[in-house]
Rosetta silent file (secondary structure, phi, psi, omega in degrees, C-alpha in Angstrom):
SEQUENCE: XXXXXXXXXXXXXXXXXXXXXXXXXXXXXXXXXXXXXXXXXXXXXXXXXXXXXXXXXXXXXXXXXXXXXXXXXXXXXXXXXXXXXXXXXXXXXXXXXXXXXXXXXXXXXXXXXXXXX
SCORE:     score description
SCORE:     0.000 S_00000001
   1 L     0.000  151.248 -167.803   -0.493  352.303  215.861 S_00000001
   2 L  -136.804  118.005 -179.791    2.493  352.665  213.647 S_00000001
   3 L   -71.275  147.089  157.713    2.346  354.047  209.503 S_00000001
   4 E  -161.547  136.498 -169.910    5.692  352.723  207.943 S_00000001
   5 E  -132.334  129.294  174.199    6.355  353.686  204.253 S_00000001
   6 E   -96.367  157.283  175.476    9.044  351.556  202.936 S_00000001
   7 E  -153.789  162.341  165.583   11.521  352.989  199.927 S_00000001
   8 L    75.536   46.566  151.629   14.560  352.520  197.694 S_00000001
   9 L   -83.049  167.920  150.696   13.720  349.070  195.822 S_00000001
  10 L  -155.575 -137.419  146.194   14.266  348.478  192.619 S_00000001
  11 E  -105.405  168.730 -155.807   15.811  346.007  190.028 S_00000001
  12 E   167.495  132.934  153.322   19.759  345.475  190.266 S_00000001
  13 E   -63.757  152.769 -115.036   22.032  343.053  188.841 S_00000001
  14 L  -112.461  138.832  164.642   23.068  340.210  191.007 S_00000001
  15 L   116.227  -22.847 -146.983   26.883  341.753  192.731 S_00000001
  16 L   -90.482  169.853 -170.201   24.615  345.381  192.885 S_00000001
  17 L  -124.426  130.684  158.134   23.808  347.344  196.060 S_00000001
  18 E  -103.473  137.010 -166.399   20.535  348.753  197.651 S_00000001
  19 E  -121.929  112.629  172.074   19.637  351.490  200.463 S_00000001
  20 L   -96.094  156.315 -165.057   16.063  350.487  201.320 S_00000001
  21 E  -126.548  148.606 -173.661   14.586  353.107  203.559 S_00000001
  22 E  -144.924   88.866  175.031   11.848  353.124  206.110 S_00000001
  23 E   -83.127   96.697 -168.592    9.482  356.025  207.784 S_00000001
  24 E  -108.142  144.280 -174.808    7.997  355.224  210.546 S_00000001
  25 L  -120.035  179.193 -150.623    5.411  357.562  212.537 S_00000001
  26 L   133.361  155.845  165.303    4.548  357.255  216.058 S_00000001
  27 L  -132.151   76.503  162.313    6.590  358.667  218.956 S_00000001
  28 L  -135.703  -13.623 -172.437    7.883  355.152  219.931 S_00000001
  29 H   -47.210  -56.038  170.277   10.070  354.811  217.354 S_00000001
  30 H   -61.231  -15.227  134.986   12.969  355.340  219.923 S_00000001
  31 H   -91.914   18.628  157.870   12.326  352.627  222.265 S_00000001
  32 L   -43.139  157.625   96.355   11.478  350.137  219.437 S_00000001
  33 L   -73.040  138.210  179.796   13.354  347.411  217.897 S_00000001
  34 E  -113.828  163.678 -175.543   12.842  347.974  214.106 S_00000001
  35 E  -159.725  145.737 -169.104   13.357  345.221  211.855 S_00000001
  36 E   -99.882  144.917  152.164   13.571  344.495  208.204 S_00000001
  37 L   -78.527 -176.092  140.672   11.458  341.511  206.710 S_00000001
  38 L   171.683  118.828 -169.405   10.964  340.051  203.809 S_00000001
  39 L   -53.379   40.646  173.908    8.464  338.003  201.450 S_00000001
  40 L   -12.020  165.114 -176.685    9.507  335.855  198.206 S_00000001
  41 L  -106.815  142.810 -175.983    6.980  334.815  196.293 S_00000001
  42 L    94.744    4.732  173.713    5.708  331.445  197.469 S_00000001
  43 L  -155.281  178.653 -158.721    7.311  331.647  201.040 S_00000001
  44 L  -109.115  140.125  173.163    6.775  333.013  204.056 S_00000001
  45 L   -31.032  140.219  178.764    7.569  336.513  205.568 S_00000001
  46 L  -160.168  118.701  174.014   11.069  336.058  207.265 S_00000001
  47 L   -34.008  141.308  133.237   12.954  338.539  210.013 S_00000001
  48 L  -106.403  -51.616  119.455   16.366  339.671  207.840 S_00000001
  49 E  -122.819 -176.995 -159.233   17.493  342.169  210.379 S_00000001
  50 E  -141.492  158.374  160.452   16.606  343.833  213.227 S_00000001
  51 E  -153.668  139.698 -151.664   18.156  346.913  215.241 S_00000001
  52 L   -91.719 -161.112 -170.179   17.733  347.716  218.999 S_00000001
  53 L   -97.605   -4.896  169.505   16.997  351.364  220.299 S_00000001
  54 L  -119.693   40.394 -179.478   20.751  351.766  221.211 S_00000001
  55 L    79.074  -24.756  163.341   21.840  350.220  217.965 S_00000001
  56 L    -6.075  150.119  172.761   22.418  346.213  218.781 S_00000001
  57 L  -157.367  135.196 -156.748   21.797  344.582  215.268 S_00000001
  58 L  -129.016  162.294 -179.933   20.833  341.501  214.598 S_00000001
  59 E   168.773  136.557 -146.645   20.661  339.530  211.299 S_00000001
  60 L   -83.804  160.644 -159.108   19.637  336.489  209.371 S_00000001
  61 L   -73.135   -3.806 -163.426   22.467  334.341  207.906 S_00000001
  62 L   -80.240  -21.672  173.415   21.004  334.373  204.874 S_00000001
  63 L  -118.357   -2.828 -166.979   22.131  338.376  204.761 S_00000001
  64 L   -71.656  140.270  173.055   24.443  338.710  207.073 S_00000001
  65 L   100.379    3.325 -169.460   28.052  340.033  205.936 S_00000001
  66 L  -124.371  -15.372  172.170   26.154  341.625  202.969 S_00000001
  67 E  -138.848  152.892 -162.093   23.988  343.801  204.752 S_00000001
  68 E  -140.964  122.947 -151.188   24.013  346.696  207.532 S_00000001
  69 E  -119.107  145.583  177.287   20.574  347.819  209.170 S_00000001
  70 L  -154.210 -166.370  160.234   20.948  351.087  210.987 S_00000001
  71 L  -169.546  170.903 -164.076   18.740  354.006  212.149 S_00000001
  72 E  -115.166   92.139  171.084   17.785  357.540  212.867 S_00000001
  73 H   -48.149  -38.669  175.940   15.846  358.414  215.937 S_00000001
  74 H   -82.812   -2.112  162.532   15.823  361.397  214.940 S_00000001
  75 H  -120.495   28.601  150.997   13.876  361.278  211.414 S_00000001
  76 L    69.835    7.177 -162.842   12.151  358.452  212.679 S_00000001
  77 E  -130.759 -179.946  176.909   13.578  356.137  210.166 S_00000001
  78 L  -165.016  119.927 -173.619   15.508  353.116  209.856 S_00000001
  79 L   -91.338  144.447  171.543   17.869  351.820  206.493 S_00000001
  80 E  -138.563  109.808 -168.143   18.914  348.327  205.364 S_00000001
  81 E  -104.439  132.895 -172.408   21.800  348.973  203.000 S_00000001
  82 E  -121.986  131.861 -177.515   22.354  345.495  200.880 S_00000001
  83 L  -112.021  170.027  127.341   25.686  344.688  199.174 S_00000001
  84 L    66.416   43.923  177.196   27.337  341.972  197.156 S_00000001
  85 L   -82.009  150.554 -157.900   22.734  341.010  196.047 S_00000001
  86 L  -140.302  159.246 -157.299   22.090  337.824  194.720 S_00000001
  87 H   -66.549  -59.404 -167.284   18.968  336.676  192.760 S_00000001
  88 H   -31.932  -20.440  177.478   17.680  334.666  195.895 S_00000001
  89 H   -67.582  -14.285 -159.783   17.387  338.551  197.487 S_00000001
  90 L   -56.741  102.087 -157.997   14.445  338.796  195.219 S_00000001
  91 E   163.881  157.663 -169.370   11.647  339.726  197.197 S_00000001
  92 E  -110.073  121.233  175.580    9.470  342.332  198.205 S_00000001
  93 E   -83.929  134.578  173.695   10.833  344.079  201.954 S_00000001
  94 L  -133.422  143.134  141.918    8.548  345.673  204.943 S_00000001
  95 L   -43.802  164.665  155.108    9.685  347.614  208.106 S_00000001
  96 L  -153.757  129.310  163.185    8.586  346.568  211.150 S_00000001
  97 E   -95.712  112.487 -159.752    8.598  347.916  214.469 S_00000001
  98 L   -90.035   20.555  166.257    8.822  345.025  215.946 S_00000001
  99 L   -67.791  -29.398 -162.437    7.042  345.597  219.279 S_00000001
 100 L  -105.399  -50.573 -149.624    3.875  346.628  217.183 S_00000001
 101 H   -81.569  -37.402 -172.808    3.715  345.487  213.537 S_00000001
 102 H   -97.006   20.946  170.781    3.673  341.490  213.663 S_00000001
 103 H   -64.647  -73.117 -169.766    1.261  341.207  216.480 S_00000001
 104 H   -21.980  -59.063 -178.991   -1.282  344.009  214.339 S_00000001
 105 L    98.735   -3.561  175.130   -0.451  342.607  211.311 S_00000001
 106 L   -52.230   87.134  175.939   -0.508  346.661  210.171 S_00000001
 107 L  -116.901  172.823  178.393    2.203  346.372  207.562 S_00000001
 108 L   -77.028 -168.633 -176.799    3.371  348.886  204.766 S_00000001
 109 L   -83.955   -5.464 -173.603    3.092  348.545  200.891 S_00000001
 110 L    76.604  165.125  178.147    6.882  346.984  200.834 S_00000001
 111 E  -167.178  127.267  166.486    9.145  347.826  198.364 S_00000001
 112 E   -42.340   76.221  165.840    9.948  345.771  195.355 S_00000001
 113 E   -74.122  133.433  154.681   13.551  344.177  195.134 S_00000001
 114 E  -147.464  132.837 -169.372   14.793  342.162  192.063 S_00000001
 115 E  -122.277  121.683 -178.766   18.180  340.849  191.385 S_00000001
 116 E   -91.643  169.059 -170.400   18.634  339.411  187.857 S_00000001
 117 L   -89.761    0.000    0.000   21.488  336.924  187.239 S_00000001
């Protein structure tokens, strides 16, 4: 089983930048793929990026060129830094490790994004 406490939403104006943060515990984290999600309201959870245990990164077009997912074996944690956010970014974000979390369904509390216009 894997805890992941998400961080660093907020509100931001639409052009503004985010470091969302993720702590995951477990001692698997380092043969993982971790991955960022994320809910809208009124749509369904959807992969945004992903990163492999020797850094491969993967990521949906909907973010891609705006954001860079990276991670720390060694604190266990793994960042989605978001540039250039646009109100459609709007959404509430979970970690995932994604070997574990979207069989379980074991997700964090998220963290709150919103990008006004």
């Amino acid at each position: 089983q894997v805890q992941l406490v998400e961080s660093g939403g907020g509100l931001v104006q639409a052009g503004g930048s985010l470091r969302l943060s993720c702590a995951a515990s477990g001692s698997m984290f380092s043969i993982h793929a971790m991955g960022w999600y994320r809910q809208a309201p009124g749509k369904q959870r959807e992969l945004v990026a992903s990163v492999y245990p020797r850094g491969h990164t993967n990521y949906a077009d909907a973010v891609k060129g705006r954001s860079t997912i990276s991670r720390d074996n060694a604190k266990n944690t793994v960042y989605l830094q978001m540039n250039s956010l646009e109100p459609e970014d709007t959404a509430v974000y979970y970690c995932a490790d994604l070997t574990i979390t979207p069989m379980s369904g074991d997700w964090g509390q998220g963290t709150q994004v919103t990008v006004s216009s």
